[in-house]
VOPAGU-2260 file (C-alpha; in pm, 1 decimal, decimal comma):
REM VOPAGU-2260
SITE   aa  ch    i         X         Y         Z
SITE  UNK   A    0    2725,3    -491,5   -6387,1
SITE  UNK   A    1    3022,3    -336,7   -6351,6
SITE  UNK   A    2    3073,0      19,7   -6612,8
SITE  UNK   A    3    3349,3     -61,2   -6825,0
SITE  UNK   A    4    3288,8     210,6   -7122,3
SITE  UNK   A    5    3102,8     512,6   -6903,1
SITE  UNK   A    6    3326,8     482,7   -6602,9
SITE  UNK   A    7    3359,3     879,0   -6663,7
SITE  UNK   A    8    3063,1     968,4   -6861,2
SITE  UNK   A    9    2950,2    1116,4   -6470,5
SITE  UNK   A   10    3300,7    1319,2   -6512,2
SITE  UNK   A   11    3222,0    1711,9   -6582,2
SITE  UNK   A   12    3497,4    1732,2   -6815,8
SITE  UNK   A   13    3688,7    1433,1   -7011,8
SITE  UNK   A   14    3946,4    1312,9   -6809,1
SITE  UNK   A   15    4285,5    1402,2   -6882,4
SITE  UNK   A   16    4587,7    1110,7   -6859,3
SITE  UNK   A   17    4619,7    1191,1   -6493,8
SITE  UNK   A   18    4271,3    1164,5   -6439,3
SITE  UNK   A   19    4235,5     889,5   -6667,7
SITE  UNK   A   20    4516,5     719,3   -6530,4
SITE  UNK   A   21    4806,6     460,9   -6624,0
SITE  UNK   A   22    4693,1     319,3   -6947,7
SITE  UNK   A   23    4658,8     -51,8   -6680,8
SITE  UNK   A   24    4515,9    -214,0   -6994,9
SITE  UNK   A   25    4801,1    -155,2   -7247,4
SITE  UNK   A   26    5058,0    -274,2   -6936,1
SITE  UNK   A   27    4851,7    -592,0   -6911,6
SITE  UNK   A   28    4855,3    -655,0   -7309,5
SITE  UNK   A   29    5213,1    -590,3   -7388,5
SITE  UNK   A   30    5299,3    -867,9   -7082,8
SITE  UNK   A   31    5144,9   -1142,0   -7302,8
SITE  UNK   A   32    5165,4   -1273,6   -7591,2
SITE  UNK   A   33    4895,3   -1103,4   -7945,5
SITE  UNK   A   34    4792,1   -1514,0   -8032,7
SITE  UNK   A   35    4695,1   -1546,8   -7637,6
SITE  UNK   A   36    4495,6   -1207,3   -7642,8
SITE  UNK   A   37    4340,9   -1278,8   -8005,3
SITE  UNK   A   38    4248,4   -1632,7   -7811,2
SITE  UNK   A   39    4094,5   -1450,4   -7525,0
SITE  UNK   A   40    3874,5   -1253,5   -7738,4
SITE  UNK   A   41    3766,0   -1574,9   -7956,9
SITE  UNK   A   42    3613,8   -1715,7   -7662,8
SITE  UNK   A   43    3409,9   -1405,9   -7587,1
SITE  UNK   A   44    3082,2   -1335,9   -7816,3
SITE  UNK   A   45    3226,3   -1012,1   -7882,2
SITE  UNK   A   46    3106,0    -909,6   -8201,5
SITE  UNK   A   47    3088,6    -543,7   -8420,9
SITE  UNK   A   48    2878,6    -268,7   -8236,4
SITE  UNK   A   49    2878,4    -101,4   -8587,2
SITE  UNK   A   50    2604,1    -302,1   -8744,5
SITE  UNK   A   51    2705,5    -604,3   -8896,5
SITE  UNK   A   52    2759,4    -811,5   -8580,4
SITE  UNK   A   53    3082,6    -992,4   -8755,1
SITE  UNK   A   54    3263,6   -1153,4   -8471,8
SITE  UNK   A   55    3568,8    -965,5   -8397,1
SITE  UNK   A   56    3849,8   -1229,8   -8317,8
SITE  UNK   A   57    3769,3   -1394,4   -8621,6
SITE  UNK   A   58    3813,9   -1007,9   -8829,1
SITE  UNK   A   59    4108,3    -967,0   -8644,3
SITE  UNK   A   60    4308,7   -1317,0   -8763,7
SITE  UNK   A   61    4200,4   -1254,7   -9135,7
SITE  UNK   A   62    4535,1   -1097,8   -9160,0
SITE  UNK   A   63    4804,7   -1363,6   -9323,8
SITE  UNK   A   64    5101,7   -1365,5   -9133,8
SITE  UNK   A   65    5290,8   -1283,8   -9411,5
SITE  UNK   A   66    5052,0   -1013,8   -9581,7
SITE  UNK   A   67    5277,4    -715,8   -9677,3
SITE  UNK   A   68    5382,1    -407,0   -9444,0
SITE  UNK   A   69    5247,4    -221,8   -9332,4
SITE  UNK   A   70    4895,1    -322,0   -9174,3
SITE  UNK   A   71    4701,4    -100,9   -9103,0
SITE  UNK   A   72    4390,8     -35,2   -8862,3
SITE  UNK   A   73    4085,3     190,6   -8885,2
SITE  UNK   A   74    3859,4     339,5   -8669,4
SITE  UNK   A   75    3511,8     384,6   -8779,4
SITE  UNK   A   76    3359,3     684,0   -8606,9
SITE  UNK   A   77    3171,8     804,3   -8865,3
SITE  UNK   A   78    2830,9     789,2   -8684,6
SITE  UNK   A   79    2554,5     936,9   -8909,2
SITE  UNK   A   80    2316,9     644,1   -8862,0
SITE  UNK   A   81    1993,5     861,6   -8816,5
SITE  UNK   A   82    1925,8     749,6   -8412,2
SITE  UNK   A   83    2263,9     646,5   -8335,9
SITE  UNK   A   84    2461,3     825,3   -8111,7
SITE  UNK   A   85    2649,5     598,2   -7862,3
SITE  UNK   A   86    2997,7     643,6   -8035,7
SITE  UNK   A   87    2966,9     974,5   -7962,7
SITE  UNK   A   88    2899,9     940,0   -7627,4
SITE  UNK   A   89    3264,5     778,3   -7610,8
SITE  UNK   A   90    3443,0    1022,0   -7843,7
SITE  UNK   A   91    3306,4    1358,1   -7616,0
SITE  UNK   A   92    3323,5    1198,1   -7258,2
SITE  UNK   A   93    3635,4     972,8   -7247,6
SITE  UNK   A   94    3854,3    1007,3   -7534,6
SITE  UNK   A   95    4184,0     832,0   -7330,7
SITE  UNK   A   96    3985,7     504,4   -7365,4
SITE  UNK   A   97    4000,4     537,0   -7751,8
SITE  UNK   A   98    4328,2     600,6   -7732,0
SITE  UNK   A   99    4405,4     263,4   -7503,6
SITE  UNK   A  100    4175,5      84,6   -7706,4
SITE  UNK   A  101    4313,3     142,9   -8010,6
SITE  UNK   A  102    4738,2      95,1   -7889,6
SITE  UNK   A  103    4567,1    -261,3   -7724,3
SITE  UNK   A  104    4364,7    -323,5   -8011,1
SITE  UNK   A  105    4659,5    -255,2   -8255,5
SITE  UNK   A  106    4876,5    -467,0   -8055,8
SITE  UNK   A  107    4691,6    -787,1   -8091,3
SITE  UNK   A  108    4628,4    -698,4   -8445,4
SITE  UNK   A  109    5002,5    -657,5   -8536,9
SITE  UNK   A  110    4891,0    -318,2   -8723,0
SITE  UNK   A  111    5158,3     -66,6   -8763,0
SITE  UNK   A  112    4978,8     211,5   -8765,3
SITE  UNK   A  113    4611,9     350,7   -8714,4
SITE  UNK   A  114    4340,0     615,8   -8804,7
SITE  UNK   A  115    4046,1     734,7   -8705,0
SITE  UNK   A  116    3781,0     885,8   -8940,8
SITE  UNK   A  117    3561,3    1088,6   -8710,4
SITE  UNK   A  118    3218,5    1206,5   -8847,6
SITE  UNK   A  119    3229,4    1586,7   -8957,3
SITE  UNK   A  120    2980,9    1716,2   -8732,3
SITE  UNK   A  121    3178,7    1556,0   -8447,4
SITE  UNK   A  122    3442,6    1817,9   -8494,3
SITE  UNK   A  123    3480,2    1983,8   -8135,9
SITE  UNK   A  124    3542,6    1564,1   -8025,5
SITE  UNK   A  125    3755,6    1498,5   -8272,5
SITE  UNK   A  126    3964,0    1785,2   -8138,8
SITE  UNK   A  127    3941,4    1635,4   -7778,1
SITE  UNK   A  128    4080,6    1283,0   -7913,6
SITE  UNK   A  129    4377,6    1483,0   -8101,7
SITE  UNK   A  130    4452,7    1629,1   -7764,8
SITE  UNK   A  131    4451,1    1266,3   -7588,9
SITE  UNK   A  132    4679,2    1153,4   -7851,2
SITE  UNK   A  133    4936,8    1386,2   -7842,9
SITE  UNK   A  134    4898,5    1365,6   -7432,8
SITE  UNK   A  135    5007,3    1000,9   -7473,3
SITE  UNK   A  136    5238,6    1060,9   -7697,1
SITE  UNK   A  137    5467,6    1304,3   -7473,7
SITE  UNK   A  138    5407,2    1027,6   -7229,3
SITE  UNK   A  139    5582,9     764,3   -7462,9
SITE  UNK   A  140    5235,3     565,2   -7488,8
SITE  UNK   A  141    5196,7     662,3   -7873,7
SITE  UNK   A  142    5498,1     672,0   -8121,7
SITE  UNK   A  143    5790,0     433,9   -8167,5
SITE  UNK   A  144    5942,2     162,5   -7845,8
SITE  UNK   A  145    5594,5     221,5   -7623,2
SITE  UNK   A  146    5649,6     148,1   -7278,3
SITE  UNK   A  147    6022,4      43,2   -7352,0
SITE  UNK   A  148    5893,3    -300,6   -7535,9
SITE  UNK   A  149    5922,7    -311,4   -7943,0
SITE  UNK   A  150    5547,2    -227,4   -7990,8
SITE  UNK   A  151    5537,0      86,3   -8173,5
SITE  UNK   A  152    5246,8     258,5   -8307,3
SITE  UNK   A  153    5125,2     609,0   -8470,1
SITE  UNK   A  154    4781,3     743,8   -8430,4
SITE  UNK   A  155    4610,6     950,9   -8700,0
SITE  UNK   A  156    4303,8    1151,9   -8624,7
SITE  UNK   A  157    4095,7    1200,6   -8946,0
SITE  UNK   A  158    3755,2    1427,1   -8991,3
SITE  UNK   A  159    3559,4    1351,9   -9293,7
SITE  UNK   A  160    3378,1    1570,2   -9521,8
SITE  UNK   A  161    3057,2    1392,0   -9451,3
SITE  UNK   A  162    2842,7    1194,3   -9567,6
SITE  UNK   A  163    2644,0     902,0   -9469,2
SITE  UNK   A  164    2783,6     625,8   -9690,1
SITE  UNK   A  165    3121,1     757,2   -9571,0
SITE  UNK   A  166    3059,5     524,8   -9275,4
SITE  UNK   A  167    3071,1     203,9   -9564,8
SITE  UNK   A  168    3409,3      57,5   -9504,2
SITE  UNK   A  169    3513,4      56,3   -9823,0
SITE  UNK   A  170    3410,4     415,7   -9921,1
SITE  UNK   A  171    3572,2     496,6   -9570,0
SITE  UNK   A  172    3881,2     413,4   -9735,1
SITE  UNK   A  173    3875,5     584,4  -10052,6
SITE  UNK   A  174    3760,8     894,1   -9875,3
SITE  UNK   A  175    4078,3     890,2   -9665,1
SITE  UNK   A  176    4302,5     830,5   -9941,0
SITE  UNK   A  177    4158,4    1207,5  -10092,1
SITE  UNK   A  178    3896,4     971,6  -10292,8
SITE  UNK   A  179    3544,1    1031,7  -10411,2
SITE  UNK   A  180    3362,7     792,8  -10125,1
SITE  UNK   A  181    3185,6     540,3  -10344,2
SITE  UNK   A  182    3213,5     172,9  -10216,5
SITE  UNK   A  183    3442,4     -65,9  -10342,3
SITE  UNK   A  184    3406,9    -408,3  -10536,4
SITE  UNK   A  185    3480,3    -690,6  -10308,4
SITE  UNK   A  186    3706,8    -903,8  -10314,5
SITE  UNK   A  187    3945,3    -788,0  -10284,7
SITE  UNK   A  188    3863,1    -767,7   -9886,4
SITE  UNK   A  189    3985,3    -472,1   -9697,1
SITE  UNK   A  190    4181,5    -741,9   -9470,0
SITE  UNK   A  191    4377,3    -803,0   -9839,6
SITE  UNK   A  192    4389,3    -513,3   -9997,4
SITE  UNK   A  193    4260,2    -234,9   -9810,3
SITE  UNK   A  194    4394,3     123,8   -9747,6
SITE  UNK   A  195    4678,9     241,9  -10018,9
SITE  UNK   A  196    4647,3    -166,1  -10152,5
SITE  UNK   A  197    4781,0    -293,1   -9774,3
SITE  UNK   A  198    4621,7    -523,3   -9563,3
SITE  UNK   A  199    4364,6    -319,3   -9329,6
SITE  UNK   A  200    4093,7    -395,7   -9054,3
SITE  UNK   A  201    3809,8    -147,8   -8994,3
SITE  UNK   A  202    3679,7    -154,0   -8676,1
SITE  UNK   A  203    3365,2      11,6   -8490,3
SITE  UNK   A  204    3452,8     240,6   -8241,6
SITE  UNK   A  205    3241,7      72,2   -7901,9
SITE  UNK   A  206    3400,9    -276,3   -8033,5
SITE  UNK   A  207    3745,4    -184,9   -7981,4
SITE  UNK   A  208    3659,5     -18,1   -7665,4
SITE  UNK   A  209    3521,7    -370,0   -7497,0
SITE  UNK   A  210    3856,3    -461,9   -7536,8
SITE  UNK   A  211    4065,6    -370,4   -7246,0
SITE  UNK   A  212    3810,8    -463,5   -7014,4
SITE  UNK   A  213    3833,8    -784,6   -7119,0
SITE  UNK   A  214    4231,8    -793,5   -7099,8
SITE  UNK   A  215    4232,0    -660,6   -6776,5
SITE  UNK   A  216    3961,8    -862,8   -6622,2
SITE  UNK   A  217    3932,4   -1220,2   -6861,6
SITE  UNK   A  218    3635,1   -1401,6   -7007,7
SITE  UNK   A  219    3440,3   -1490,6   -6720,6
SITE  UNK   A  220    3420,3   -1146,6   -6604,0
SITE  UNK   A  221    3300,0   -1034,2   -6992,4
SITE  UNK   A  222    3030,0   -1311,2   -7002,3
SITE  UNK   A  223    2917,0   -1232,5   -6665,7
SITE  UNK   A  224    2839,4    -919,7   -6754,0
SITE  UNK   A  225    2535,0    -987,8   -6981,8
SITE  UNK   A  226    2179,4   -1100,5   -6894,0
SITE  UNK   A  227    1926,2   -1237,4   -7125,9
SITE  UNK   A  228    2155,3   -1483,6   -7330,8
SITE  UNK   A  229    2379,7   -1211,5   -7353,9
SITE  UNK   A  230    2767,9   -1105,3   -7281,9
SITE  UNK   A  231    2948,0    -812,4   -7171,9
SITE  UNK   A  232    2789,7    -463,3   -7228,2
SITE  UNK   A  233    2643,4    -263,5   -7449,3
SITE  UNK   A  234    2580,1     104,9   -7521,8
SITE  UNK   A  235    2198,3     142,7   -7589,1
SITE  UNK   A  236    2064,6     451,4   -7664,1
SITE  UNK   A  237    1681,4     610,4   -7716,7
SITE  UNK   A  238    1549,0     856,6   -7880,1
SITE  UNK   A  239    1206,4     988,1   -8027,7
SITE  UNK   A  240     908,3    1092,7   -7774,1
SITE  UNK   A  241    1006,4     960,9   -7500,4
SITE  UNK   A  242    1058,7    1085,0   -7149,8
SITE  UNK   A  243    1392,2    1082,8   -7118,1
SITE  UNK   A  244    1591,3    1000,8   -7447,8
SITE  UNK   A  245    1967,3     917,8   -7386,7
SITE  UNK   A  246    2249,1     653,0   -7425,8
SITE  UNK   A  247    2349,2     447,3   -7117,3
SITE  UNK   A  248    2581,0     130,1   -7081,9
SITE  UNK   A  249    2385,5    -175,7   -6962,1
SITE  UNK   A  250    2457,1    -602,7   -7031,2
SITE  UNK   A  251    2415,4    -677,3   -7342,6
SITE  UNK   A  252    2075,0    -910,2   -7309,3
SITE  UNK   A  253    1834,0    -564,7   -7170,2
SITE  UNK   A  254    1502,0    -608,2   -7300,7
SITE  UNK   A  255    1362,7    -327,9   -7550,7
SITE  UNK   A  256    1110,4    -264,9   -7262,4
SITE  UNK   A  257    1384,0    -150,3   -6993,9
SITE  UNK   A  258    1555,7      40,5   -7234,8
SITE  UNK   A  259    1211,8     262,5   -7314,0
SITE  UNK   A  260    1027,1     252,9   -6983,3
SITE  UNK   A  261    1256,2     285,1   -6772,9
SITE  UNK   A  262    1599,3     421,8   -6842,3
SITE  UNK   A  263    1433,8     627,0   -7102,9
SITE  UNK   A  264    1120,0     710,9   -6943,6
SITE  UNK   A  265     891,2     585,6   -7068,4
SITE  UNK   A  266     661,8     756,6   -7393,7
SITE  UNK   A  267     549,7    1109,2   -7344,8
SITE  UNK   A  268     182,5    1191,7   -7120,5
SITE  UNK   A  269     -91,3    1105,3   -7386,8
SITE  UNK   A  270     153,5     896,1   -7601,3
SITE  UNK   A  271     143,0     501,6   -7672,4
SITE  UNK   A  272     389,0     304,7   -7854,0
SITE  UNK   A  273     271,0     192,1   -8156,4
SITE  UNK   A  274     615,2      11,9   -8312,1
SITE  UNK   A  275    1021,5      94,8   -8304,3
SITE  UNK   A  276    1366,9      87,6   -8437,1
SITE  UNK   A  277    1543,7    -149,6   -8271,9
SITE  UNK   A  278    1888,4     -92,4   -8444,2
SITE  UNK   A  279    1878,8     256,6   -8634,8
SITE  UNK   A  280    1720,6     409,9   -8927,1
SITE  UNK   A  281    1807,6      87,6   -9206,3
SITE  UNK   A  282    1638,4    -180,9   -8895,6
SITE  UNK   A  283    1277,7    -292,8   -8957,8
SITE  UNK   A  284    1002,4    -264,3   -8715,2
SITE  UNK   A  285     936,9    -465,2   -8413,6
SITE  UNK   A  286     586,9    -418,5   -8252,9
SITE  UNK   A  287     474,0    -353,0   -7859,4
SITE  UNK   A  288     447,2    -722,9   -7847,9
SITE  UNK   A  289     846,0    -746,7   -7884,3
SITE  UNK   A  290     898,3    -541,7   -7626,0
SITE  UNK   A  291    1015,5    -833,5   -7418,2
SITE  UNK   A  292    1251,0    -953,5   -7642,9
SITE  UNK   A  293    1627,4    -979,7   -7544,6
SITE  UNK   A  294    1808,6    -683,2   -7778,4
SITE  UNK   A  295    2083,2    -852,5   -7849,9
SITE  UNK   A  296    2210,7    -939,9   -8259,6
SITE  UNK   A  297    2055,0   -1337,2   -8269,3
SITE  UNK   A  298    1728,9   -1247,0   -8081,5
SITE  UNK   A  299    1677,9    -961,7   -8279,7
SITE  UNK   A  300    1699,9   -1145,9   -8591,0
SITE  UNK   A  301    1480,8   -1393,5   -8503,8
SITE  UNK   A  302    1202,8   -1099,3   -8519,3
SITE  UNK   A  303    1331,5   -1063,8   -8860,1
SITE  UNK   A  304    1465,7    -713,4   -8829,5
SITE  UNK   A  305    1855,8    -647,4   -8676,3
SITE  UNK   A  306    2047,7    -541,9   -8414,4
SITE  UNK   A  307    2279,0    -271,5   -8538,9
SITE  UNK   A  308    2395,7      24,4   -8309,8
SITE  UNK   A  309    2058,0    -111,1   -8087,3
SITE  UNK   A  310    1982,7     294,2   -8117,6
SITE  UNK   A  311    1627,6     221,0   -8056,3
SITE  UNK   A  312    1405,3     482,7   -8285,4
SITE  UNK   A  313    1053,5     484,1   -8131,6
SITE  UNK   A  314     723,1     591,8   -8293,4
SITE  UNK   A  315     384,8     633,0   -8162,6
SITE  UNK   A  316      37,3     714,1   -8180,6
SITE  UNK   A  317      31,1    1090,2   -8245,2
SITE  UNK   A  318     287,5    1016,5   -8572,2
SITE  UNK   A  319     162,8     920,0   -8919,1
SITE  UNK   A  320     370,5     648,8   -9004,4
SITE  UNK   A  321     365,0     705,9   -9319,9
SITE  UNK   A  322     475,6    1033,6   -9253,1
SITE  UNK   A  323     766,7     852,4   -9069,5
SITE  UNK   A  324     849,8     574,8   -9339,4
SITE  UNK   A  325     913,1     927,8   -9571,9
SITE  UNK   A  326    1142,0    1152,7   -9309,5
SITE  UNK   A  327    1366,4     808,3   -9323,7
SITE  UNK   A  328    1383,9     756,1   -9707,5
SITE  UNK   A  329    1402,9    1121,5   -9770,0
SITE  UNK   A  330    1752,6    1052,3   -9528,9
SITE  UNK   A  331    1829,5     810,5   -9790,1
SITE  UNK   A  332    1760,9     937,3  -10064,0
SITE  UNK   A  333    2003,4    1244,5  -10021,9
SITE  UNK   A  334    2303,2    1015,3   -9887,7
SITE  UNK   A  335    2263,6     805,5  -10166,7
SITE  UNK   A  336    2624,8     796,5  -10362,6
SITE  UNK   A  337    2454,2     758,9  -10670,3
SITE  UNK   A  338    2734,6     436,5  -10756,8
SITE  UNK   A  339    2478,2     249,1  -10877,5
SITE  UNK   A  340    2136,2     260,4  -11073,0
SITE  UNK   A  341    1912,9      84,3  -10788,4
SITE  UNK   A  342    2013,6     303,5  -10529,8
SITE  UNK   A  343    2028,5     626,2  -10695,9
SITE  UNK   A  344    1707,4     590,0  -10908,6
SITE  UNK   A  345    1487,4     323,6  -10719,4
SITE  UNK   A  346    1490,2     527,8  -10348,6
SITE  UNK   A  347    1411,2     793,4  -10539,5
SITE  UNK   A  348    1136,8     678,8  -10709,3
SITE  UNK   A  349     994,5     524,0  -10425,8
SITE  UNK   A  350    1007,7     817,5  -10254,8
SITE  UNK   A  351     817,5    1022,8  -10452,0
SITE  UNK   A  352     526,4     722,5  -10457,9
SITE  UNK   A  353     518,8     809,8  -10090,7
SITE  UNK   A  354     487,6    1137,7  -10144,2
SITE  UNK   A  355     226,0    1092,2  -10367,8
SITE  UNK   A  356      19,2     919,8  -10116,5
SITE  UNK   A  357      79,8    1168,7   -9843,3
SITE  UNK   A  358     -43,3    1471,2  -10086,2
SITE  UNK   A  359    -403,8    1239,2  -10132,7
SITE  UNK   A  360    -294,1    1133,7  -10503,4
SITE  UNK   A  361    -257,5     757,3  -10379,4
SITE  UNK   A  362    -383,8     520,5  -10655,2
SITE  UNK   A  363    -506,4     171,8  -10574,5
SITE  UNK   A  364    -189,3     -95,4  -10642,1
SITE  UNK   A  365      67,0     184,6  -10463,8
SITE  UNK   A  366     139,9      11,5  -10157,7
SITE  UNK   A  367     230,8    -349,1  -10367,2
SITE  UNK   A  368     443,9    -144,6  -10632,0
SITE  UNK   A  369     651,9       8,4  -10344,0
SITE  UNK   A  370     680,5    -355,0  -10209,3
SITE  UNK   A  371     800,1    -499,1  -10545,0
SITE  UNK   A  372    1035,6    -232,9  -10562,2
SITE  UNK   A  373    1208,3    -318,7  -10255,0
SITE  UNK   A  374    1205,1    -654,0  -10355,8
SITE  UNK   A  375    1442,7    -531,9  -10677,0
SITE  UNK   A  376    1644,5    -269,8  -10516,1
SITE  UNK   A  377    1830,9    -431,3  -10219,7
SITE  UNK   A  378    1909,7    -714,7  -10387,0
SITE  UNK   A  379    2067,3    -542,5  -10713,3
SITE  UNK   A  380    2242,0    -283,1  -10517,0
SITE  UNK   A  381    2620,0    -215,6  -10509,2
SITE  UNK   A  382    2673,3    -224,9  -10159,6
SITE  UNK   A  383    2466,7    -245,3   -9809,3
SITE  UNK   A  384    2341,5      64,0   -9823,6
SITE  UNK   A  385    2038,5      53,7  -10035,1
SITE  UNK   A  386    1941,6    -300,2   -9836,0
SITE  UNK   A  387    1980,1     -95,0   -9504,1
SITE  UNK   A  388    1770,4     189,8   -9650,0
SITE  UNK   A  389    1447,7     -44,3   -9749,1
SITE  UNK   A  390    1425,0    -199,4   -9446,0
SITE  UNK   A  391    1201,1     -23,0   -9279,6
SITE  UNK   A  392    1042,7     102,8   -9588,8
SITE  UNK   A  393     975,3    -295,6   -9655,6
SITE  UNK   A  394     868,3    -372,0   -9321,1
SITE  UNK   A  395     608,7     -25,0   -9284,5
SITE  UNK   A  396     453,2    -115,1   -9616,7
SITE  UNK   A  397     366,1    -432,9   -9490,0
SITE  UNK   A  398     317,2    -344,9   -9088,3
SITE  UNK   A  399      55,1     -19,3   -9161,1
SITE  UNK   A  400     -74,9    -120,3   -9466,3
SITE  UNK   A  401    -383,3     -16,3   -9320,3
SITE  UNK   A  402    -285,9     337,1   -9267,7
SITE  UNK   A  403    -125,1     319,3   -9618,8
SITE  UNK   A  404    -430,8     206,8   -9798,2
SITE  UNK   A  405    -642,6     469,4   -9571,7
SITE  UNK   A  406    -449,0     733,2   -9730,4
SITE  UNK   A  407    -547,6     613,3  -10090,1
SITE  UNK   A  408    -875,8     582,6   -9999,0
SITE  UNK   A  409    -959,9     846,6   -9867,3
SITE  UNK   A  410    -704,0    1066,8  -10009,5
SITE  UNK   A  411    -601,3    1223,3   -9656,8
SITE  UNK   A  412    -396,2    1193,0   -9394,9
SITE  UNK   A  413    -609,0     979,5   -9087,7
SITE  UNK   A  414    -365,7    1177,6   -8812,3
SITE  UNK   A  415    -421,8    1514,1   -8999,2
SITE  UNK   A  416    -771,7    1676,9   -8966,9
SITE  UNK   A  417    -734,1    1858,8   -9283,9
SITE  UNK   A  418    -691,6    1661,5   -9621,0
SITE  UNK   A  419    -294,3    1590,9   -9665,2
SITE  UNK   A  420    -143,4    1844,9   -9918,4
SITE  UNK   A  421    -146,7    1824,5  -10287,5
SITE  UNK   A  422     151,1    1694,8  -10478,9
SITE  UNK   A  423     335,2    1994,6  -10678,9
């Protein structure tokens, strides 16, 4: 596999332009023609890194030809998916690539101009891509005529106020227009009426970033790069108790027991693996017997949970899972917009039935209620969000419902060797 996205994660620093070097990628797109790079990309399985898994030549020809100026593109870099933290990786070690990425990316698109709304605590990065833009800007890479052709573009660095749902596309938007960040009703679709009513694509950071590399080096070198049924690369990343928790770029295809055992470590001394995240904080559970699966977006859904960010979450034997299944909704719960009624009321509701059983006030029926109340929230919700936040909720009910009904039962925690604490 050859690195195409952590070339210079091994760098001390983030390359500067000279470091960085000529920008080969943008030369190679502006010699050829968007349709024939938009074509190039179509026969890839390159698909959004965000979450959804959409595939990204067919995002990037929703725009009519004659849609109104300007188009616009967006950057989604708001990362605040609890165990996600590989577009980070990219914004701190090589913020030139962004930069490339984006001028290629907006090229094909025929956008006129771009932004990208960084994640608030990523504000010391954010400050690093400002200083790559204006960099390539005195070098006559951003701003009007780049490179002498008639391909202009402006770059806009945003930093949001936070917030999780921030990172929904549609509340992306109203928060950059100065806007309250509550989802919007679609349609319209952002590719019709998206930022200040123009035609807009919103784009995951890694996605765009798998770009170049496949201008510079074609389709055959992209599928090449996968194993498993996969193509190109991915950045996976780790975290919980393991060894060595970190994000590294491997082919897309890497089985979920590579990822743990060996590039991160392996669990801590003592510690088994009793189930994981595959994809994030809104992913249901796999089990140690998925281990061997392929993590890539269709194998992953044939284990009936998803891909996402494939920031793998792991949990194991010395953690009460139920105590787990209420650090995640209580993430939820707070980053809730409060739009709508499922969402604002139903997580919270649920959440204090989990609490309940923690504190050894579980009543028999608990665990079924909390189950029927998935089954109304995510389907009644405005937007994605409260779908992504049962998920694991769902799946935990159903995968530990032994440890769940233990709690009732005996109205303690099983990992705790003191009764579980009383509800206030």
């Amino acid at each position: 596999m050859e690195a195409v996205l952590s070339r210079h994660f091994h760098l001390p620093e983030p390359p500067d332009l000279k470091t960085y070097g000529d920008y080969r990628a943008l030369k190679a797109a502006l010699a050829q023609k968007p349709a024939d790079l938009l074509d190039q990309i179509g026969q890839t399985a390159l698909r959004g890194y965000g979450g959804a898994g959409f595939p990204l030549a067919r995002k990037w020809s929703a725009v009519a030809a004659d849609a109104p100026r300007p188009h616009y593109m967006v950057i989604n870099l708001d990362e605040t998916e609890p165990g996600s933290f590989k577009d980070r990786k990219l914004l701190y070690r090589d913020p030139h690539l962004i930069v490339e990425a984006i001028l290629v990316g907006a090229y094909i698109q025929g956008s006129d101009r771009a932004f990208v709304f960084v994640r608030g605590e990523y504000a010391e990065g954010a400050q690093g891509l400002q200083r790559a833009v204006d960099e390539a800007r005195a070098a006559g890479l951003v701003g009007r005529n780049i490179l002498g052709s008639s391909f202009s573009l402006d770059i806009d660095v945003h930093l949001s106020a936070g917030r999780y749902i921030c990172g929904e596309e549609t509340a992306l938007l109203n928060a950059l227009e100065g806007r309250r960040a509550n989802p919007r009703s679609k349609p319209p679709f952002p590719f019709q009426q998206g930022l200040w009513g123009k035609p807009t694509l919103i784009n995951n950071l890694e996605t765009v970033c798998q770009v170049p590399g496949v201008v510079l080096n074609g389709v055959d070198w992209f599928k090449a790069q996968g194993v498993n049924g996969g193509e190109g690369t991915k950045l996976y990343s780790v975290c919980g108790p393991v060894k060595n928790p970190g994000c590294w770029e491997l082919p897309m295809g890497t089985t979920a027991r590579e990822l743990i055992y060996e590039h991160a470590g392996g669990l801590l001394d003592g510690h088994a693996l009793t189930a994981f995240l595959p994809g994030g904080a809104s992913t249901a559970f796999l089990l140690p017997e998925h281990l061997d699966a392929s993590m890539n977006f269709d194998s992953v859904a044939k284990l009936r949970s998803r891909f996402g960010t494939c920031g793998i979450i792991v949990l194991d034997d010395q953690t009460c899972p139920l105590d787990f299944l209420i650090a995640i909704n209580a993430f939820f719960v707070r980053e809730s917009c409060g739009f709508c009624t499922p969402c604002r009321d139903g997580l919270p509701y649920a959440h204090s039935i989990l609490e309940r059983i923690e504190a050894g006030q579980g009543r028999p029926g608990d665990r079924e209620h909390l189950l029927e109340l998935c089954a109304r929230i995510a389907p009644n919700s405005f937007c994605a969000f409260a779908p992504g936040a049962v998920m694991p909720m769902e799946s935990g009910l159903k995968l530990f419902s032994d440890v769940i009904e233990r709690h009732i039962a005996e109205g303690a925690c099983p990992w705790h060797a003191v009764p579980a604490r009383r509800a206030v």
